[in-house]
KEPA-667817 format. One record per residue (C-alpha): chain; residue in three letters; x, y, z. Coordinates in pm, whole numbers, always signed. Layout:
KEPA-667817
R   chain   res        X        Y        Z
R       A   Ala        X        Y        Z
...
This chain:
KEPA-667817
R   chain   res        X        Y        Z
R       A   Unk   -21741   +14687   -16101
R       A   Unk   -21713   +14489   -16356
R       A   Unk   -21841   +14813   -16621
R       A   Unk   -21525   +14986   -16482
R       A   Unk   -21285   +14719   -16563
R       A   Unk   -21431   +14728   -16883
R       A   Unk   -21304   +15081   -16905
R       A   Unk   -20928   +15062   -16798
R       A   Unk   -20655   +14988   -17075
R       A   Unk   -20564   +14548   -17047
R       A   Unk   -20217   +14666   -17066
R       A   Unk   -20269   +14864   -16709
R       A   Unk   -20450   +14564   -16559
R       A   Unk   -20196   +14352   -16668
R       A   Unk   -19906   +14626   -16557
R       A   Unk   -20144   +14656   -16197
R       A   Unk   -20171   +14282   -16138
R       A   Unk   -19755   +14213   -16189
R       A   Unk   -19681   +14523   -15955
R       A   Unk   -19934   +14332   -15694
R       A   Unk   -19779   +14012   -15737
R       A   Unk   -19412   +14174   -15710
R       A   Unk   -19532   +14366   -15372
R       A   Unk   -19677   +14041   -15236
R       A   Unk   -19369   +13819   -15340
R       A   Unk   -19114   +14082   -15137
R       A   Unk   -19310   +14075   -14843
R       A   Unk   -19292   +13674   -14827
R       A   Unk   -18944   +13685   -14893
R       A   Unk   -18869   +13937   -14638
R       A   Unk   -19050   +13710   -14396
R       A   Unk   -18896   +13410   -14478
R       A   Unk   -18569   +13568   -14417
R       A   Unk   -18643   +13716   -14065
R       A   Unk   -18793   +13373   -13966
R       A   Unk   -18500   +13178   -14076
R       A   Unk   -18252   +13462   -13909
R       A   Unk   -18404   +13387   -13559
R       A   Unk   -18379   +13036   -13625
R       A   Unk   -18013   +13020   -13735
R       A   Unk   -17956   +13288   -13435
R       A   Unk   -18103   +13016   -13183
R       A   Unk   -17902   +12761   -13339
R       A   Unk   -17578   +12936   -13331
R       A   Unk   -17665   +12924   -12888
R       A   Unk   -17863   +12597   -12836
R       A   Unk   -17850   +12286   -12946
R       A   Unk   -18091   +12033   -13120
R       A   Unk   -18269   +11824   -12827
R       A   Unk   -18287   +11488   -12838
R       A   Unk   -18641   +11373   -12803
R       A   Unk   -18887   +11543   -12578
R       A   Unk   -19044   +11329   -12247
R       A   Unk   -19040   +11439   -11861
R       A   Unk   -19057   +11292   -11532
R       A   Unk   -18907   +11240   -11207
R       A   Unk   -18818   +10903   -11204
R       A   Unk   -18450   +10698   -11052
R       A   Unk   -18415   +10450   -11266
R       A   Unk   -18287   +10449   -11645
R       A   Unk   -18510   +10360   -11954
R       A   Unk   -18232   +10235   -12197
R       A   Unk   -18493   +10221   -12474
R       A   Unk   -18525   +10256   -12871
R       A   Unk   -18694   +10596   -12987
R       A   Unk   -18980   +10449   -13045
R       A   Unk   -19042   +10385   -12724
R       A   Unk   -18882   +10694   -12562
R       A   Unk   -19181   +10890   -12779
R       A   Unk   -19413   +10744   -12543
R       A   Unk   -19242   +10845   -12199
R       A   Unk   -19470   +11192   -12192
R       A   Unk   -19824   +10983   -12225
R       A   Unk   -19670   +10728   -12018
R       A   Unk   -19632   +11032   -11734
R       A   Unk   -19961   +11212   -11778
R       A   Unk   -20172   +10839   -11737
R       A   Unk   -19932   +10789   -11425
R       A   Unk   -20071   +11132   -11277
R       A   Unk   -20407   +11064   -11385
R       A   Unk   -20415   +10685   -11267
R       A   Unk   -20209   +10812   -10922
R       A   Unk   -19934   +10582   -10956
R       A   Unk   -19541   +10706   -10860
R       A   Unk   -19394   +10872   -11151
R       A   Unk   -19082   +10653   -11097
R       A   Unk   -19216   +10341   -11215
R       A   Unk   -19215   +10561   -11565
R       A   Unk   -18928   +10434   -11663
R       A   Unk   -18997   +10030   -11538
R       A   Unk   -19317   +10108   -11788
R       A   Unk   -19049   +10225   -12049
R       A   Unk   -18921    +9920   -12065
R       A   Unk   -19131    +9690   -12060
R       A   Unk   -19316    +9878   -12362
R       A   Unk   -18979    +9767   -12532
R       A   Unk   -18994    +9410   -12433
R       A   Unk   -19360    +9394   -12553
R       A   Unk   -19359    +9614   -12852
R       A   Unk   -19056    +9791   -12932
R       A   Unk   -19277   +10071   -12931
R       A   Unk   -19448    +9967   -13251
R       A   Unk   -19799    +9895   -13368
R       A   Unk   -20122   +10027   -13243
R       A   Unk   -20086    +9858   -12883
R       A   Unk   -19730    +9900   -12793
R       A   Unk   -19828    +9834   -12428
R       A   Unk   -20005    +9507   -12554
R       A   Unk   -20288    +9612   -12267
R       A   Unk   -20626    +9450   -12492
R       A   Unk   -20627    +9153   -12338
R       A   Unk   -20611    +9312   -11992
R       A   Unk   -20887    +9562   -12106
R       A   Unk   -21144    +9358   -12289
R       A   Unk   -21025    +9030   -12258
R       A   Unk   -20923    +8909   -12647
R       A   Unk   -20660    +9000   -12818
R       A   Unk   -20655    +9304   -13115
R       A   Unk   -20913    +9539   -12943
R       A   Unk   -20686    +9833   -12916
R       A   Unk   -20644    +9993   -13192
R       A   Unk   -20494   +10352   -13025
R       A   Unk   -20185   +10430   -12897
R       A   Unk   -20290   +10622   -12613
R       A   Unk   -20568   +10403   -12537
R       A   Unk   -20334   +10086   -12528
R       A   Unk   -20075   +10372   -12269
R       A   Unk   -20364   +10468   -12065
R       A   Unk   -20524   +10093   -12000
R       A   Unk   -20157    +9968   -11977
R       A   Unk   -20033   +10175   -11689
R       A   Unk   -20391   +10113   -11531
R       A   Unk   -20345    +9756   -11541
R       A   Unk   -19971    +9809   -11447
R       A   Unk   -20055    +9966   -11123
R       A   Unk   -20351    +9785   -11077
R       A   Unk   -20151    +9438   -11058
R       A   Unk   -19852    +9638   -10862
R       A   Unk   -20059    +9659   -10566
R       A   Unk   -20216    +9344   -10607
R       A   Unk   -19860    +9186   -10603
R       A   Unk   -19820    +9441   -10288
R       A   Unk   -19506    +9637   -10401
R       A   Unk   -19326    +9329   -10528
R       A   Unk   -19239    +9485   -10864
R       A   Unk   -19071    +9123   -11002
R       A   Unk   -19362    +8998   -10914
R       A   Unk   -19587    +9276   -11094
R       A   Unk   -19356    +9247   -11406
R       A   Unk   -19414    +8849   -11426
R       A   Unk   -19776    +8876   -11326
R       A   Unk   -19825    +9126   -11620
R       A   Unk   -19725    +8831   -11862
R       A   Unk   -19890    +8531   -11685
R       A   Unk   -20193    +8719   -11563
R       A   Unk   -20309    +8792   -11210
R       A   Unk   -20359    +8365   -11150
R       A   Unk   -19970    +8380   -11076
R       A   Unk   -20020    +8631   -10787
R       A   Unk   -20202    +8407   -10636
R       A   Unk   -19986    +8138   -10692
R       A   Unk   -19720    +8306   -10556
R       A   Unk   -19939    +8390   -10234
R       A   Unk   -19958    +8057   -10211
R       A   Unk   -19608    +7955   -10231
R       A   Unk   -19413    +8214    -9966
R       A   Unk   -19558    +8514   -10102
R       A   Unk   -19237    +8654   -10301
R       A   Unk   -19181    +8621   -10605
R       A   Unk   -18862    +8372   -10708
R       A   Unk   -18741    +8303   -11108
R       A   Unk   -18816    +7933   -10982
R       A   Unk   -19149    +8006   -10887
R       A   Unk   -19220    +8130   -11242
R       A   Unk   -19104    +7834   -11401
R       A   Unk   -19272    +7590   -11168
R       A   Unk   -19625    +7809   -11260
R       A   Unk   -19559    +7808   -11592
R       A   Unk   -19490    +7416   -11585
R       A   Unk   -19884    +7378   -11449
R       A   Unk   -20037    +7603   -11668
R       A   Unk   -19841    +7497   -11974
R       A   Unk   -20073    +7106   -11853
R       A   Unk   -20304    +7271   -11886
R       A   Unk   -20340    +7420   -12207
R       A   Unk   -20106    +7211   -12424
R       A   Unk   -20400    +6977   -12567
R       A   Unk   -20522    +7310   -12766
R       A   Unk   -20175    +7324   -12959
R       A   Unk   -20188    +7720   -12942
R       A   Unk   -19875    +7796   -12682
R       A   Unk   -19518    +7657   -12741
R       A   Unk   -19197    +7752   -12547
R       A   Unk   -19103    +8110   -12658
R       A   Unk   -18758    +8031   -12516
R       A   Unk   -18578    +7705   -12594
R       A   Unk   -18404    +7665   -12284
R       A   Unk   -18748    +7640   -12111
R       A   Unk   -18876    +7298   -12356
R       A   Unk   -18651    +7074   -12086
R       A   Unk   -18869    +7228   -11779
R       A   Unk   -19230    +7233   -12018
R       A   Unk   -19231    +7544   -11898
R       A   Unk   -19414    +7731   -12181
R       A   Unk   -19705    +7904   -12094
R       A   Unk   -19657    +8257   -12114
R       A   Unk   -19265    +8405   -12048
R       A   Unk   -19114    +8258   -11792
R       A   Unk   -18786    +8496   -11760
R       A   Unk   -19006    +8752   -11847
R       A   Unk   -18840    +8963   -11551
R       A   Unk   -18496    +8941   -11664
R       A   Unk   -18613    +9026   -12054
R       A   Unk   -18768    +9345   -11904
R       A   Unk   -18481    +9487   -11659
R       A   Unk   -18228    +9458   -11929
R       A   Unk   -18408    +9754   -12113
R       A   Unk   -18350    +9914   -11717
R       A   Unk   -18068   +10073   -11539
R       A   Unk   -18156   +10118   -11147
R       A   Unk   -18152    +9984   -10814
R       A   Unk   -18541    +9816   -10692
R       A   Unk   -18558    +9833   -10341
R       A   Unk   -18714    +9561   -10135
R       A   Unk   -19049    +9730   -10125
R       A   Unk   -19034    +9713   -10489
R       A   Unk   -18981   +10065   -10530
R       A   Unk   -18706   +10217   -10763
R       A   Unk   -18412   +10317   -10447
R       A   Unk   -18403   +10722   -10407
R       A   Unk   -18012   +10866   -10404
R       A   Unk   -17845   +10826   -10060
R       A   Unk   -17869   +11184    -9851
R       A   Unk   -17703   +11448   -10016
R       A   Unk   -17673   +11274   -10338
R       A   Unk   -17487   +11481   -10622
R       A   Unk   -17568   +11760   -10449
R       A   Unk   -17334   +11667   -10156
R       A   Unk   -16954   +11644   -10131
R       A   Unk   -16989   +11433   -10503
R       A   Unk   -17164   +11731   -10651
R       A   Unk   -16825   +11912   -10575
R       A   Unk   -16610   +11642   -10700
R       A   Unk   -16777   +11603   -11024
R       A   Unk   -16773   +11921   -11074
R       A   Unk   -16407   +11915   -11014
R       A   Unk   -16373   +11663   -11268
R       A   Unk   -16587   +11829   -11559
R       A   Unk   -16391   +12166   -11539
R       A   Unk   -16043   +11956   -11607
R       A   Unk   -16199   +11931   -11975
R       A   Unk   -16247   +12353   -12018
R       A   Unk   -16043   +12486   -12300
R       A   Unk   -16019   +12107   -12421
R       A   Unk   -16311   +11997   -12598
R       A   Unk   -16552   +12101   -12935
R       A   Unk   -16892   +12085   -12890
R       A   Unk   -17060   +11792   -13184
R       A   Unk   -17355   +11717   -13150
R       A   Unk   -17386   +11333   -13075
R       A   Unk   -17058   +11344   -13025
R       A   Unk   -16851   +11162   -12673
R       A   Unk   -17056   +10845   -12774
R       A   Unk   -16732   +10645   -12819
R       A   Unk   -16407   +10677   -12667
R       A   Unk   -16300   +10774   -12982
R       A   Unk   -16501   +11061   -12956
R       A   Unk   -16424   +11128   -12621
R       A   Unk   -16015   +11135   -12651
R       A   Unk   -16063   +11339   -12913
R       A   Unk   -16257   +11614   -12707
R       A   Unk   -16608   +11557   -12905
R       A   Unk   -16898   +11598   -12668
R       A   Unk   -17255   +11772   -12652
R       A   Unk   -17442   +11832   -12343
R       A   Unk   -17519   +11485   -12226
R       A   Unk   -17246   +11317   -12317
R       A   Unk   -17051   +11536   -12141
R       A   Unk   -17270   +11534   -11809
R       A   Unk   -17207   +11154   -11847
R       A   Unk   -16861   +11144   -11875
R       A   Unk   -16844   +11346   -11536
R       A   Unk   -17008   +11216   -11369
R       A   Unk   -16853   +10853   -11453
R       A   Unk   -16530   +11006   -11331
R       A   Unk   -16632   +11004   -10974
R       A   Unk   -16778   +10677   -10999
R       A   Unk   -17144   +10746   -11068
R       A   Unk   -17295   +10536   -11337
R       A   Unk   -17613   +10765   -11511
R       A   Unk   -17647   +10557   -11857
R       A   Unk   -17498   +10399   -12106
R       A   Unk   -17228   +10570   -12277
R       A   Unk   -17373   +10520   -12643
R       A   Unk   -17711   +10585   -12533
R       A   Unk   -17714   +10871   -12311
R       A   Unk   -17949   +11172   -12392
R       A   Unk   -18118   +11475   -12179
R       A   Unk   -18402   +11276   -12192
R       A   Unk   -18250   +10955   -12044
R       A   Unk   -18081   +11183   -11747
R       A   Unk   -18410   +11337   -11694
R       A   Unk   -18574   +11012   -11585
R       A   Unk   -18319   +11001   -11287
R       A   Unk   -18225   +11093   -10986
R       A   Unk   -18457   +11296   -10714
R       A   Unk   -18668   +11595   -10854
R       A   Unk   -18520   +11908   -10640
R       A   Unk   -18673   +12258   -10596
R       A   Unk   -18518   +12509   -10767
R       A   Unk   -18427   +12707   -10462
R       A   Unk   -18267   +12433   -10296
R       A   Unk   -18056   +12324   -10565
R       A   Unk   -17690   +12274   -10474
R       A   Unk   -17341   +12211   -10662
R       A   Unk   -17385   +11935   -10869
R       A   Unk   -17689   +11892   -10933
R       A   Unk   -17808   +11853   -11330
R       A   Unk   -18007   +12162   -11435
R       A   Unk   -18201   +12165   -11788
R       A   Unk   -18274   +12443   -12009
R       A   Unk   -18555   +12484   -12289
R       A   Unk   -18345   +12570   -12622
R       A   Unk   -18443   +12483   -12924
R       A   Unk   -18719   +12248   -12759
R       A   Unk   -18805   +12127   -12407
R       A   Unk   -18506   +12016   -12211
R       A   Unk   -18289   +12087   -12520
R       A   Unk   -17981   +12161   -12306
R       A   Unk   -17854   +12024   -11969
R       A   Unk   -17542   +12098   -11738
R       A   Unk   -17471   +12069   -11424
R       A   Unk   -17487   +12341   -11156
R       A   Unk   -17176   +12524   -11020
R       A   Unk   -17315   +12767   -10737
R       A   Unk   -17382   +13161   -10774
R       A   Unk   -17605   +13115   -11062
R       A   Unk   -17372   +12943   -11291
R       A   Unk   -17341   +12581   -11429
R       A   Unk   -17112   +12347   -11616
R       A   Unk   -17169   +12211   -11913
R       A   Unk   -17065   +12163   -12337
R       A   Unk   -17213   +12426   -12509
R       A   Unk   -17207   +12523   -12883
R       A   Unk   -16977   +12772   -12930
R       A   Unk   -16724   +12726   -12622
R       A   Unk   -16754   +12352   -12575
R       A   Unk   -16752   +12265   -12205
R       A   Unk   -16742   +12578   -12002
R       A   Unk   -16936   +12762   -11713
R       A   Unk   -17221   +12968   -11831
R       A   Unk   -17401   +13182   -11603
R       A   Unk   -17827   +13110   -11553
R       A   Unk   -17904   +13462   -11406
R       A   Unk   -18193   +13654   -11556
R       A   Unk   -18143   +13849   -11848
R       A   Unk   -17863   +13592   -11990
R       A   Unk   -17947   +13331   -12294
R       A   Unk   -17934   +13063   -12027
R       A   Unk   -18104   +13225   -11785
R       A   Unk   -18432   +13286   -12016
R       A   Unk   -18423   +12905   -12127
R       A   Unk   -18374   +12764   -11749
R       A   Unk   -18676   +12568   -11709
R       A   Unk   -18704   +12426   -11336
R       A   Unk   -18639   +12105   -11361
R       A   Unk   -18298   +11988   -11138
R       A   Unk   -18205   +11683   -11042
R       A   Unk   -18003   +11520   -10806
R       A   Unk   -17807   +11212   -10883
């Protein structure tokens, strides 16, 4: 081989080796070009989705980013450890009262998994030992999630404590356990009152409003049995689904779709909405609270509300759609294959889900009921 190069004229090697190059350079080009095509062509029809997570919680997380990354781990170690997929978002936030969803233990589980502080040094290691130890003090604290919050601070000693003292937990009972471990361990000078209001009550070992720092990151109703409450019967999908319906469809022909927009009520007298937002705002009109009006997302709506089957959804229930990524769109169901909801190019409109349509292709299963 190399005797034949030898042979050929440098100035056709040279002239060969360009025309290569030139070949090879079209052909990446041309590439580029029909990638970037299909992606502005999705664009122009979806939207960008907020932040990718699942579940089939009631309650609402109302949690930083950094935390709402975790809500997909947080749901596959709830399947594998068998607990209820609606204490997901209960989880949710008290990964923001312990970490913010930062470091390498944003669950802050080592101490619960090898007794000393520092030994996680995984994410998904500190997730999966966190909802382990989670449900593992739930049902020692027998459904009594306040209980199961506070013990998750103190330790499993206040379980006891509180089995001891009427068996439920009370705010009062916190402080009065925190008060007589705080004797305890005050001679080592390591713990001091992480809230001032507790230095009058020397109640400061551990948190002692631990509970109330946690449920301010939630938005839900517990029910006695510590369980997040399921919708009444019917739900959205009953006579409400058909009133907040009625109420979205006063806003077709009247709004733009923005993305992040109907986050203020600047935004939303102006007309500005995307998906969520918009599902929101409807269903606010019929009295139905589903998040936070600066906060809401298709992953925060997700987390709510009863999981339904597919064929047994009914008008008003909140249908999602994989667009540009998982649960990238959401609307809410109008009947015959159709839903409401703020799209791109039409702003809030009905858009039909049958086979064959953009919709329709992206439709993924998941409805809920609110």
């Amino acid at each position: 081989m190399h005797i034949v190069l030898q042979l050929i004229p440098k100035k056709y090697l040279i002239g060969g080796t360009l025309i290569l190059l030139g070949l090879s350079g079209l052909l990446i080009m041309s590439t580029i070009v029909a990638i970037t095509g299909e992606f502005e062509k999705d664009s122009q029809q979806s939207e960008v989705i907020e932040i990718e997570g699942g579940g089939i919680g009631v309650g609402t997380a109302n949690v930083s980013p950094e935390v709402m990354k975790y809500q997909p781990l947080l749901e596959k170690y709830a399947q594998k450890h068998g607990l209820d997929a609606s204490y997901v978002p209960i989880m949710m936030a008290l990964m923001m009262q312990e970490s913010g969803g930062r470091g390498n233990d944003p669950m802050q589980s080592s101490e619960s998994f090898c007794g000393s502080v520092g030994c996680i040094s995984s994410p998904e290691l500190s997730v999966d030992k966190g909802v382990l130890h989670f449900k593992s003090v739930l049902e020692k604290a027998h459904y009594d999630l306040k209980l199961c919050l506070q013990s998750y601070n103190f330790g499993g000693g206040f379980i006891n404590y509180v089995m001891k003292n009427g068996g439920k937990y009370t705010p009062e009972l916190a402080i009065s356990f925190s008060q007589s471990q705080y004797q305890k361990v005050k001679h080592t000078g390591n713990y001091h009152c992480v809230r001032p209001e507790m230095v009058p009550y020397q109640a400061c070992y551990g948190d002692a409003k631990y509970v109330d720092a946690v449920l301010k990151y939630y938005t839900g109703t517990i029910t006695a049995d510590g369980k997040p409450a399921a919708p009444a019967s019917g739900g959205s999908g009953g006579k409400s689904g058909v009133k907040v319906i009625d109420a979205g469809k006063t806003l077709i022909g009247k709004t733009r779709y923005v993305f992040g927009g109907g986050r203020s009520q600047s935004d939303i007298n102006a007309g500005r909405f995307d998906c969520s937002s918009f599902v929101r705002w409807a269903f606010e009109q019929v009295g139905m609270n589903v998040g936070p009006m600066s906060g809401v997302t298709t992953d925060t709506l997700k987390t709510q509300g009863q999981a339904i089957n597919p064929k047994d959804m009914k008008p008003g229930d909140v249908v999602f759609f994989d667009t540009y990524k998982i649960d990238g769109h959401v609307g809410i169901y109008v009947g015959n294959n159709q839903f409401l909801g703020c799209q791109g190019k039409t702003g809030v409109a009905i858009a039909s889900m049958e086979k064959g349509t953009y919709f329709g292709e992206r439709f993924n299963g998941r409805v809920k009921r609110f």
